[in-house]
Backbone as CSV, one residue per row, in Angstrom:
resi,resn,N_x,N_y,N_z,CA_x,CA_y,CA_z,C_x,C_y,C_z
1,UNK,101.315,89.470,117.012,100.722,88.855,118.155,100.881,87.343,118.085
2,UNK,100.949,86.818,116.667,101.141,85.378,116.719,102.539,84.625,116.891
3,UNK,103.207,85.585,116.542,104.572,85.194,116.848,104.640,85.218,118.300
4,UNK,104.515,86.822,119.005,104.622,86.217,120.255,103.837,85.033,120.998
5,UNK,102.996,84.641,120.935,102.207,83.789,121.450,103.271,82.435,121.326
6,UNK,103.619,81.981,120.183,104.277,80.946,119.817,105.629,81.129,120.178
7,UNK,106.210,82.405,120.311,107.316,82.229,121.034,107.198,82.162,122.560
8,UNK,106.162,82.957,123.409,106.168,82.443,124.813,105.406,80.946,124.747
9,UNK,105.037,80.426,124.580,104.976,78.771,124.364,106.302,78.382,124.354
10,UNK,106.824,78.700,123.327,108.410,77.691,122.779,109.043,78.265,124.455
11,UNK,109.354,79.226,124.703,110.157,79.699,125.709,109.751,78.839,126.566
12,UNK,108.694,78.735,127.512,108.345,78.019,128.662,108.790,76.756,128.383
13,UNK,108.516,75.999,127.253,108.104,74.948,126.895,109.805,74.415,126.521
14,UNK,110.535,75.020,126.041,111.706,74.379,125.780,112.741,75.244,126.360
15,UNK,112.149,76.046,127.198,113.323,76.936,128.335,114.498,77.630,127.918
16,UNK,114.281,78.221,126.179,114.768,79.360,125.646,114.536,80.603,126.083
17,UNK,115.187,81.500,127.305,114.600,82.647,127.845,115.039,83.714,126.872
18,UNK,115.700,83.488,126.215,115.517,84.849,124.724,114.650,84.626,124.041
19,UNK,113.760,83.947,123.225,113.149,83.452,122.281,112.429,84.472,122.251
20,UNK,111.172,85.083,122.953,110.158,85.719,123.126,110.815,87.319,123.096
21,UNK,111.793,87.812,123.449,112.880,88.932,122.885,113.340,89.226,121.595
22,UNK,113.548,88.173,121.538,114.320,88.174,119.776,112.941,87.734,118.812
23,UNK,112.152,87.433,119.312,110.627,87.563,118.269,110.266,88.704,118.432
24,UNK,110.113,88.971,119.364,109.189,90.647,119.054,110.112,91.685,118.581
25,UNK,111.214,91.927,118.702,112.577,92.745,117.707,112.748,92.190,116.322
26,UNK,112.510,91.181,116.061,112.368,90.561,114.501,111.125,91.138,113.975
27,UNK,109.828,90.846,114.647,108.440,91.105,114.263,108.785,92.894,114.386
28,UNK,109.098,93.361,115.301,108.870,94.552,114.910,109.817,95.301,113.342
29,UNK,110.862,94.829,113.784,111.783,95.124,112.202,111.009,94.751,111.135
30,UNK,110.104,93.603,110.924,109.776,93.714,109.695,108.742,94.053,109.428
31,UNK,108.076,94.554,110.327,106.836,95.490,110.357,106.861,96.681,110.000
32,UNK,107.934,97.685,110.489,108.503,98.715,110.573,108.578,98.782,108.681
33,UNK,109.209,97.830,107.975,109.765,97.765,106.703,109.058,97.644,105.689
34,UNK,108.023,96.302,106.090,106.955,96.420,105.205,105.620,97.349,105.513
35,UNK,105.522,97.875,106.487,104.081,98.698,106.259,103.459,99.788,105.518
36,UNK,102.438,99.851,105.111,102.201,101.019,104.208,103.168,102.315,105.140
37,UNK,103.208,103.328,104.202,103.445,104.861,104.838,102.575,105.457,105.433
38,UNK,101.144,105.122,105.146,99.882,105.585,105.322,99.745,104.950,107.119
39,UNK,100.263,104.098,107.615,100.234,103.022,108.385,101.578,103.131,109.332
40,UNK,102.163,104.557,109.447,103.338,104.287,110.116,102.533,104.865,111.668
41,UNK,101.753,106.033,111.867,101.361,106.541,112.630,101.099,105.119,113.773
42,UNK,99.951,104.501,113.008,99.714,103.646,114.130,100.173,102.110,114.513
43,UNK,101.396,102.098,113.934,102.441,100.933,113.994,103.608,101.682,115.115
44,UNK,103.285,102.678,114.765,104.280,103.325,116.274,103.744,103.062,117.687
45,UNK,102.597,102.348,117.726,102.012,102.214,119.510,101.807,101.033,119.166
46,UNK,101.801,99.946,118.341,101.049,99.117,117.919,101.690,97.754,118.803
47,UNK,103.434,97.686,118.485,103.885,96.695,119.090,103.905,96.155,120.219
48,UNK,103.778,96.877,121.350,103.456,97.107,122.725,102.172,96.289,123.165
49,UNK,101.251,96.963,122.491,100.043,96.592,122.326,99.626,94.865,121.911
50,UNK,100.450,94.618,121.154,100.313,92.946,120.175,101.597,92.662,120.894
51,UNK,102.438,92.702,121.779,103.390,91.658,122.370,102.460,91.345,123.711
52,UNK,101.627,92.730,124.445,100.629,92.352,125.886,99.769,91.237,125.255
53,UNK,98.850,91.678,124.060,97.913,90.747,123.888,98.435,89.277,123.757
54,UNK,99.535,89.013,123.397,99.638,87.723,122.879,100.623,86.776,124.036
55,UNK,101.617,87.292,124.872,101.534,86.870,126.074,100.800,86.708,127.586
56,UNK,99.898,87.476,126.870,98.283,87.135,127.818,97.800,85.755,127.509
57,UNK,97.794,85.723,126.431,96.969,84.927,125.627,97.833,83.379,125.919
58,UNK,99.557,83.778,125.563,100.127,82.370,125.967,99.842,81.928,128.159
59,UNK,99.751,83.011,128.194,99.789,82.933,129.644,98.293,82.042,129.992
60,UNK,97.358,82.760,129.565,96.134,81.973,130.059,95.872,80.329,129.582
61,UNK,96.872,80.029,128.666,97.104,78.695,127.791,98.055,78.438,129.158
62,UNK,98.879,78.547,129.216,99.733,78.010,130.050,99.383,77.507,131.560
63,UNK,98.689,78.156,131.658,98.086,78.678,133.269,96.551,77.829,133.369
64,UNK,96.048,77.107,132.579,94.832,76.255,132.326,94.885,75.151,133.365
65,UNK,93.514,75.268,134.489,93.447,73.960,135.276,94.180,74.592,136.603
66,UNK,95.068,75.334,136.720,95.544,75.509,138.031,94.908,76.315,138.809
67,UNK,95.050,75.693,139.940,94.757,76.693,141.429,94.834,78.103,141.075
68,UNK,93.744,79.330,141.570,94.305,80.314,141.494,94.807,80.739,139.865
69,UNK,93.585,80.110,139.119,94.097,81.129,137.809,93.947,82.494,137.448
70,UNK,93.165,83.333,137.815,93.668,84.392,137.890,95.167,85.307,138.367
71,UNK,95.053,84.385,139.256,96.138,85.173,140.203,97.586,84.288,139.760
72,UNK,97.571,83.277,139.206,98.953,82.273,138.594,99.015,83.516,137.076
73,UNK,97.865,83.500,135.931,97.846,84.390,135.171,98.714,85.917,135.346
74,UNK,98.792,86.703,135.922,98.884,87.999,136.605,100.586,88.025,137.220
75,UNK,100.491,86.755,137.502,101.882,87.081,137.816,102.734,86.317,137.101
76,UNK,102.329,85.784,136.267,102.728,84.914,134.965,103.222,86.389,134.188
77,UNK,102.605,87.102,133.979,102.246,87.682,132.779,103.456,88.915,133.093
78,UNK,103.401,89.664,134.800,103.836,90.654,134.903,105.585,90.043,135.244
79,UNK,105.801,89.062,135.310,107.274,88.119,135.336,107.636,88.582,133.907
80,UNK,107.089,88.131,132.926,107.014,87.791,132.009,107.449,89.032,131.321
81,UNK,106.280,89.970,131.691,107.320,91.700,130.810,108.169,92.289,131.098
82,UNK,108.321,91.768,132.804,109.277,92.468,133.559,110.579,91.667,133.107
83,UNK,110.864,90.616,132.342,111.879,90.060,131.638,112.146,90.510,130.563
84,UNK,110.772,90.852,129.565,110.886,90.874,128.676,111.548,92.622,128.394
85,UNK,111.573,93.558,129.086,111.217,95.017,129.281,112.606,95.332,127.812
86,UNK,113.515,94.884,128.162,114.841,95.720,127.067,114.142,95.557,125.778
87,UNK,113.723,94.334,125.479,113.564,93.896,124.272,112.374,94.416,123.780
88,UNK,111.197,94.694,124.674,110.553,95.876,124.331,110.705,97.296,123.775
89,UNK,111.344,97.543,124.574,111.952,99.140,124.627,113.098,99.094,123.262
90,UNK,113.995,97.882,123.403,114.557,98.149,121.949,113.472,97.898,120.619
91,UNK,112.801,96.910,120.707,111.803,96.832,119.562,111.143,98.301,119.184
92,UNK,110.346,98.683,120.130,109.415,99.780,119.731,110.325,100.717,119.646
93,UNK,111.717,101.282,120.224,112.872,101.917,119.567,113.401,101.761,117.797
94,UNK,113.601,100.764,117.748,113.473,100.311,115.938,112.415,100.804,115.506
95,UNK,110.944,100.095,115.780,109.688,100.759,115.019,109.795,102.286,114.499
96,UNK,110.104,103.099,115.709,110.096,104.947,115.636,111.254,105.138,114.726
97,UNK,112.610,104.740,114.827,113.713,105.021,113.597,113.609,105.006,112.935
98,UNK,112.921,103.704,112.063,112.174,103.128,111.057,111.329,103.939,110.511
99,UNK,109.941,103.692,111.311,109.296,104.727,110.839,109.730,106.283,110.615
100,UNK,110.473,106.501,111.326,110.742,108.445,111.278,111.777,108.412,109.699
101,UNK,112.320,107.442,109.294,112.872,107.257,108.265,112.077,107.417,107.326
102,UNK,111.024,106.685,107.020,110.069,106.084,106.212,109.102,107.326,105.906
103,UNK,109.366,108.416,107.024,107.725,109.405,106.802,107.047,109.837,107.604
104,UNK,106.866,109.332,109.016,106.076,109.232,110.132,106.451,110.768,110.619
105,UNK,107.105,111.426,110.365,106.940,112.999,111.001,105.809,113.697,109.598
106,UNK,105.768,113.355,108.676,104.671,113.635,107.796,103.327,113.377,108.124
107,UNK,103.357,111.906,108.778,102.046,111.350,109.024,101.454,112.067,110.422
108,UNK,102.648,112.879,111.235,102.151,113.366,112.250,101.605,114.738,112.027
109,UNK,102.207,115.501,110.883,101.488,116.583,110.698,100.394,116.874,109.580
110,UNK,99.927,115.797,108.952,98.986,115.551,108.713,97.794,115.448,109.267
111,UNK,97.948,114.504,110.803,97.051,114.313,111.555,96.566,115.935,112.328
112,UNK,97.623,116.077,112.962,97.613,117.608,112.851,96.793,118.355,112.218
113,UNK,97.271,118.555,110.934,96.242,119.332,110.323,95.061,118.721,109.947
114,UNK,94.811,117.496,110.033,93.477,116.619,110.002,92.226,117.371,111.414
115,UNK,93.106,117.489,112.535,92.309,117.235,114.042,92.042,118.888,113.803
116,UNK,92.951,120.215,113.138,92.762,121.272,113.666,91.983,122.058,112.643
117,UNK,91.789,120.873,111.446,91.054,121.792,110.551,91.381,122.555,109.281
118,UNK,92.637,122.355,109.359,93.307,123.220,108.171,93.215,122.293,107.143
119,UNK,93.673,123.137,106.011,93.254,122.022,104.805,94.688,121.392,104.318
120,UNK,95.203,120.174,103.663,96.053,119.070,103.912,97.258,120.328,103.220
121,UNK,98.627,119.917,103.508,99.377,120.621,102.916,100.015,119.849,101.543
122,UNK,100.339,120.364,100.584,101.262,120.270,99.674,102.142,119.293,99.719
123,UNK,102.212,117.989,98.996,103.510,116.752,98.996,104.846,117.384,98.928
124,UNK,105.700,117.327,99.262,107.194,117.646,99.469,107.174,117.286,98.191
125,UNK,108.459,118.238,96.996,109.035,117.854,95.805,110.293,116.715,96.021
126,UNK,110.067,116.350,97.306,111.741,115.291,96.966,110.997,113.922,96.421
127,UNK,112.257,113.744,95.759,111.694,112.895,94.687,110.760,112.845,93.224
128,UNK,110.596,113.815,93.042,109.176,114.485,92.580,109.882,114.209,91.418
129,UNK,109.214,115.135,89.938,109.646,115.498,88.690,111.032,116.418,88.814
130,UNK,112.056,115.913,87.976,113.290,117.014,87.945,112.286,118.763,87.790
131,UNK,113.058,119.527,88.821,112.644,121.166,88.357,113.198,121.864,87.001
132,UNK,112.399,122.632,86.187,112.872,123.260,85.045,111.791,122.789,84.383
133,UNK,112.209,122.768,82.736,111.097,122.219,81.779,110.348,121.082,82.256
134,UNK,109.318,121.014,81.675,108.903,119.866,82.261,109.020,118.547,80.757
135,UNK,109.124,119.013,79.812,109.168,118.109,78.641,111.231,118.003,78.549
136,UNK,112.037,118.301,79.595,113.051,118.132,79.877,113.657,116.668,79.980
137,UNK,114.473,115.925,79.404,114.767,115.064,79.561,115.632,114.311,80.582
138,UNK,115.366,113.101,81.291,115.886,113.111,82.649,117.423,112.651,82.723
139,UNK,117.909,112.819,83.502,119.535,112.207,83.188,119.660,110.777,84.237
C-alpha cells in the first residue's frame, strides 16, 4: 500500500504514467516470494485490496482544497484504475502462479477441511525423509 501511494504521487507529480503499474507488479512479485506458506491463501486477494487503499489515499492527498472533493476524488480514483486495470490483472496474475507454485492449492484444502470439519490431512512425503530404512544413509 505504501509503495503505491508513493508511486501515484511520483506519477502525477512527475508525469511518469507507468510508475504506479510497474510498482504494484514489483510489490506484488516480491510478496508472492517472500511470504510465509501459511500466508499464501490471503495474499491471493490481498493486492487488489492494498493498490485501492493506497490510491485512495494518494487521491484524497492530491485532491486537498478543491472544489467538489468528493466528486474530484471519485473520479480521480476511477481514471486512475481504469488506467491502471492490465497492470492489475497482470500483478494479481503473478501473485496466483506464485503462490500455486509455493502451496496455495494445499492452503485451499486445508481451509476446506478447516470450514467442513474434517480433521487436517496428512503432510505430503515430497521432500520428506528418503523412503526405506530410516537409519539409511542419504545420498
Amino acid at each position: 500500500m505504501l509503495a503505491t501511494f508513493g508511486a501515484a504521487l511520483a506519477e502525477q507529480l512527475a508525469g511518469v504514467p507507468a510508475a504506479s503499474g510497474a510498482a504494484f507488479v514489483a510489490v506484488c512479485v516480491l510478496a508472492a516470494f517472500l511470504v510465509r506458506r501459511s500466508d499464501l491463501l490471503p495474499l491471493a486477494v490481498s493486492p487488489p485490496l492494498g493498490y485501492f487503499t493506497g490510491v485512495l489515499a494518494a487521491e484524497v492527498v492530491l485532491t486537498l482544497g478543491s472544489d467538489g472533493f468528493a466528486r474530484a476524488v471519485l473520479i480521480g480514483l476511477g481514471t486512475r484504475l481504469a488506467d491502471i486495470a492490465p497492470s492489475l490483472f497482470l500483478g494479481t496474475a503473478v501473485v496466483l502462479v506464485v503462490a500455486a507454485c509455493r502451496g496455495l492449492p494445499a492452503n485451499i484444502r486445508e481451509l476446506g477441511d478447516e470450514l467442513s470439519g474434517r480433521p487436517a490431512r496428512r503432510p505430503s512425503r515430497r521432500g520428506g525423509p528418503p523412503k526405506g530404512r530410516p537409519d539409511a544413509p542419504t545420498r
